[in-house]
C-alpha positions in Angstrom: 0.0 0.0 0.0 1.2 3.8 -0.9 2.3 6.0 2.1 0.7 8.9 3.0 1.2 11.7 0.5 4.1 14.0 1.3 5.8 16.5 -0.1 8.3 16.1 -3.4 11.8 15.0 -2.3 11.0 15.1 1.4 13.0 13.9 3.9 13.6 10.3 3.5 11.4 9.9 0.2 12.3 7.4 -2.2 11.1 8.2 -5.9 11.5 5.9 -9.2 12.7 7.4 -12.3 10.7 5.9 -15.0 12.4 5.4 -18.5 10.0 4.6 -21.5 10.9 1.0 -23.4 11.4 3.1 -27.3 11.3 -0.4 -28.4 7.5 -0.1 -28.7 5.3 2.8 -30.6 5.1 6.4 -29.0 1.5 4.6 -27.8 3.3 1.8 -26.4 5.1 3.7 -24.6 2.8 5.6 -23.3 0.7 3.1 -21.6 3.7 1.3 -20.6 4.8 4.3 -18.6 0.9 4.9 -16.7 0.5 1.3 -16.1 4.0 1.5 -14.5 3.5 4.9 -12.5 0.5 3.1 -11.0 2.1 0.3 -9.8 5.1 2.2 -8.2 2.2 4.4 -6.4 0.7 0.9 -5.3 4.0 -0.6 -4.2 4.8 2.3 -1.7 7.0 4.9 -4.0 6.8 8.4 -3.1 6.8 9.7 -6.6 7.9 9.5 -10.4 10.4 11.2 -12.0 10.8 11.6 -15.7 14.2 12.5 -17.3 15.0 14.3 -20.9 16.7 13.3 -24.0 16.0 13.6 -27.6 15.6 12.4 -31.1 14.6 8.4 -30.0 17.6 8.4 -27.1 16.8 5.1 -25.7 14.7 5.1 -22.5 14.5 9.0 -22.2 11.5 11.6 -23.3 11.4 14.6 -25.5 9.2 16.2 -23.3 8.9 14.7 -19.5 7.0 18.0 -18.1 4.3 17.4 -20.6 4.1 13.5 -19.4 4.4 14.1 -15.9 0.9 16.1 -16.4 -0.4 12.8 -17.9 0.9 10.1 -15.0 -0.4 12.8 -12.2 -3.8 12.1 -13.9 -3.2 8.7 -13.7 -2.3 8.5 -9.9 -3.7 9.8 -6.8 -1.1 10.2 -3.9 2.6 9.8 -6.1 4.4 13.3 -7.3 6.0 13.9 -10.2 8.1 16.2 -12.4 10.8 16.3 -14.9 14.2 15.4 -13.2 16.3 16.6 -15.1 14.7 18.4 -18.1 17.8 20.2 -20.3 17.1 23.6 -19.4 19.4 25.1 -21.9 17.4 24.0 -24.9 14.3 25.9 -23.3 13.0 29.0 -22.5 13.3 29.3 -19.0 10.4 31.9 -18.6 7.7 29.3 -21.1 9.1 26.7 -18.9 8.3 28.4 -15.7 5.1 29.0 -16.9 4.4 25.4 -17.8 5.2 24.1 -14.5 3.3 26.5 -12.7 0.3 25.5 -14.3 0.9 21.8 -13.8 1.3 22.5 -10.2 -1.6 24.5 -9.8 -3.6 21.0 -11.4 -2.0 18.8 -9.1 -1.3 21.1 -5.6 1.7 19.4 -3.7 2.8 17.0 -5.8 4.4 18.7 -8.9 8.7 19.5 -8.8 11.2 19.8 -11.9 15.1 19.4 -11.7 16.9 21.5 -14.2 20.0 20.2 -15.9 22.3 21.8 -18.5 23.1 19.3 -20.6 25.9 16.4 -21.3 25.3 14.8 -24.9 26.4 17.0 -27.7 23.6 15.1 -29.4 20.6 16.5 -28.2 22.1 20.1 -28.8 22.6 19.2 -32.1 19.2 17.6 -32.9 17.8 21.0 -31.5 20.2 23.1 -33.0 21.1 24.6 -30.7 25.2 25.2 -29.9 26.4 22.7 -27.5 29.7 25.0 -26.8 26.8 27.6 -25.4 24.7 25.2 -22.9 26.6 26.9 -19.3 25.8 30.3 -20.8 22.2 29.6 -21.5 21.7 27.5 -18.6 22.8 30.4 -16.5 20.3 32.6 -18.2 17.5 30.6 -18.6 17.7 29.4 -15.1 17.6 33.6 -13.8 14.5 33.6 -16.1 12.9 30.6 -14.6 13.4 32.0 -10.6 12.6 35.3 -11.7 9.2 34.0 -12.8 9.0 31.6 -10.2 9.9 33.5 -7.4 8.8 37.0 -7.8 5.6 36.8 -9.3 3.9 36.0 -6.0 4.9 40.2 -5.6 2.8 41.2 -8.1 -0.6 41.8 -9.3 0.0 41.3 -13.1 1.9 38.7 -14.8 0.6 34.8 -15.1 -1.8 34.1 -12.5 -0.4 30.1 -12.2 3.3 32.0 -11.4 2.2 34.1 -9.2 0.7 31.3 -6.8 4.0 29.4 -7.0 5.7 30.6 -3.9 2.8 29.6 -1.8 3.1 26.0 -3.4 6.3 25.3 -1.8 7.2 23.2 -4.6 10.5 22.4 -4.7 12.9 23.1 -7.6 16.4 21.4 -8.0 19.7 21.9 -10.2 21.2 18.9 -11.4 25.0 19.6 -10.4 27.8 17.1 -10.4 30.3 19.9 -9.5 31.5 22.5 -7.3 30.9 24.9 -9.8 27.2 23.1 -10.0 26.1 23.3 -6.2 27.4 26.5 -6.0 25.1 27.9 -8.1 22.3 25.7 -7.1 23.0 27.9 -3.5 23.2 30.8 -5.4 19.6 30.2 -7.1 18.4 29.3 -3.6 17.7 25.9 -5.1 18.1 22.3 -4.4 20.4 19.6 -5.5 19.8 16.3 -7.7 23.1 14.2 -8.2 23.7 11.9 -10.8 24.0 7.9 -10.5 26.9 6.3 -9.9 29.2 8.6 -8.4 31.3 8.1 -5.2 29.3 8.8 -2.3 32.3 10.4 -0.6 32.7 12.7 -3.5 29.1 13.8 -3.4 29.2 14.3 0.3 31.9 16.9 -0.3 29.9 18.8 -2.7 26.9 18.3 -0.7 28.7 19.5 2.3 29.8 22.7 0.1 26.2 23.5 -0.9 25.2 23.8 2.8 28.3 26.2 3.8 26.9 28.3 1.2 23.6 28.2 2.6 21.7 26.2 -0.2 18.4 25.9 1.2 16.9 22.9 -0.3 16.5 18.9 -0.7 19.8 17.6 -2.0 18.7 14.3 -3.4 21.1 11.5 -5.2 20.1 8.8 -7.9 21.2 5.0 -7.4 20.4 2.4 -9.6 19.4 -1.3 -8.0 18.1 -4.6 -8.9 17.0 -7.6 -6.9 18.8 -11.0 -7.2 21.2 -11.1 -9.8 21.7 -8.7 -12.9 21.2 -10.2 -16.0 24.1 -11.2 -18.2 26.1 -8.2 -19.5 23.7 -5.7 -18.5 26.3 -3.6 -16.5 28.5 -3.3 -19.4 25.9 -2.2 -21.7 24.2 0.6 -19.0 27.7 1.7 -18.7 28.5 2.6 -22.6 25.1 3.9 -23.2 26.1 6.5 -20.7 29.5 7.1 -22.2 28.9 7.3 -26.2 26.0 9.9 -25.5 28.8 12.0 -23.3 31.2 14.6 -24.8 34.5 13.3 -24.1 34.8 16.6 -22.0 32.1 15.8 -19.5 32.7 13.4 -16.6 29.8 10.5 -17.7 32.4 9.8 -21.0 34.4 8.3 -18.3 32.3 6.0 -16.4 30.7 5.1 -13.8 32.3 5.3 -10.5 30.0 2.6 -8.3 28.1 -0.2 -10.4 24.3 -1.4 -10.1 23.5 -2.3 -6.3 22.1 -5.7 -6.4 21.5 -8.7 -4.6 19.0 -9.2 -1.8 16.7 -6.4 -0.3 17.7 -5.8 2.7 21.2 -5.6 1.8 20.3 -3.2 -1.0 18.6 -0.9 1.8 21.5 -1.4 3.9 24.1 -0.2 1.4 22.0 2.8 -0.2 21.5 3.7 4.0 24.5 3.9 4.6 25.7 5.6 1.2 22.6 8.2 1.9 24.1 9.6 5.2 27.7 9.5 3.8 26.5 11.6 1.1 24.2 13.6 3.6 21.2 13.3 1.5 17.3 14.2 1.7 16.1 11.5 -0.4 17.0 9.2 -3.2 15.4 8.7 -6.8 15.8 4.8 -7.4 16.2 3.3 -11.5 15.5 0.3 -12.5 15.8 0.6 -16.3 18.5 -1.5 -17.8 19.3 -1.2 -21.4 17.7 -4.7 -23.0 15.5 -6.0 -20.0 11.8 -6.7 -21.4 9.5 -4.0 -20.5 7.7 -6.6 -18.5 10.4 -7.5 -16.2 11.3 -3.6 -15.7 7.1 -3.4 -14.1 7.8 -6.8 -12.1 10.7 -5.3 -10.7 8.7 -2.0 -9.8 6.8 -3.9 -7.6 9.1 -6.1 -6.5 11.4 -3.3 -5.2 8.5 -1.3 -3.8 6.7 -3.7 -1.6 10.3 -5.8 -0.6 13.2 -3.1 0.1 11.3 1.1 -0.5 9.9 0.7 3.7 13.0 -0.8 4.5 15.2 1.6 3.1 12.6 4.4 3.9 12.9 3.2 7.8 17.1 3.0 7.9 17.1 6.6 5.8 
């Protein structure tokens, strides 16, 4: 049975990032991604998170804000958002605008992490220059708290913006640098780390967002699976990961910790104990491994959720 509601990236929530199969048809997928947001909301997840790739990137959406609208529909007590959505490929006020209105259709249970960006590719599906994502990030992210965050002052302007400050919604920066936390402090907004990163390396940067006062949830992303993984699984997550990266970014290199597997409780003991090294809020959990059946993926949902999601909850 699903917990009580509570807010998005709470303290000790555990959320599933959902990755569509683009194996099947843009229908397929579809209804493969609401039958599977129902059964994580079932099986005791906090929420859903969607991320953002394009042009047919396997497992990832062209537009997860505009799906997270559709599995909110689908669900009663699970949030959702986009985590992360490539900011610098968007406008950052249209964006704004487009989440506020989400969260004014589903009160408490909307939040978005904003990313600038790793594979070259998507830039150049988009046209848009991949040499230029920090600057636009930067730029489009002042647009997006500008609209966000000040519209609650004034008596013009979009009337979903304007009630966002009273949602408390939270808004994160996906940041897998100093550079990144700092100006996720600077923004006043929270933290999303990326799987499969050394914990003690993410408990430094998380430790330098809070001595710059950043204010909000600093959440990390691990990727499990009970029993054993199937055969070369790892090794093809891996390179999926590191072809899409520019060989300047730090996911062309690899992964850092592999896929936690094995029993539950030893799972929930090992993401514990990583959570409080890292000195978390909460933890989006994947489960999608390149060339698993879609069916398996939804088993494992449950299976996940009703075996090792309390347990963890309990140790976090």
């Amino acid at each position: 049975m699903a917990p009580p509601p509570r807010r998005p990236f709470a303290a000790g929530s555990v959320s599933l990032g959902l990755h569509p199969d683009t194996e099947l048809s843009a229908r397929g997928q579809i209804d493969l991604l609401l039958q599977q947001a129902v059964v994580a909301e079932i099986a005791g997840f906090d929420g859903v998170t969607l991320s953002e790739h394009h042009n047919g990137f396997p497992g990832y959406l062209p537009q997860p804000l505009l799906v997270t609208n559709w599995l909110l529909a689908a669900t009663s007590t699970v949030w959702s958002g986009p985590a992360p959505t490539i900011l610098s490929v968007r406008n950052g006020r249209l964006f704004a605008e487009e989440l506020a209105w989400t969260a004014t259709k589903f009160p408490g249970r909307v939040t978005a992490a904003l990313a600038p960006g790793y594979a070259r590719a998507d830039f150049d599906y988009l046209n848009v220059p991949y040499g230029e994502r920090a600057q636009r990030f930067e730029r489009q992210l002042r647009a997006l708290t500008q609209t966000l965050h000040t519209s609650g002052d004034c008596s013009d302007g979009d009337a979903a913006a304007r009630g966002w400050p009273a949602s408390g919604a939270p808004v994160l920066v996906a940041a897998n640098s100093a550079g990144g936390v700092a100006r996720a402090a600077r923004f006043g907004l929270g933290v999303m780390f990326p799987g499969g990163e050394d914990p003690v390396r993410l408990a430094r940067l998380s430790q330098q967002y809070r001595a710059l006062g950043g204010p909000g949830p600093v959440v990390w992303t691990r990727t499990v699976w009970l029993g054993e993984l199937p055969a070369d699984v790892s090794a093809r997550f891996r390179r999926r990961y590191q072809d899409a990266a520019d060989t300047t970014m730090r996911q062309h290199s690899g992964f850092r910790i592999g896929i936690a597997c094995g029993d539950a409780r030893d799972i929930a003991a090992e993401l514990a104990e990583e959570h409080h090294t890292i000195g978390a809020d909460a933890i989006d959990v994947r489960l999608h491994l390149p060339g698993v059946p879609s069916e398996d993926i939804t088993a494992m949902i449950d299976s996940v959720g009703t075996q090792m999601v309390s347990l963890l909850r309990a140790l976090m």
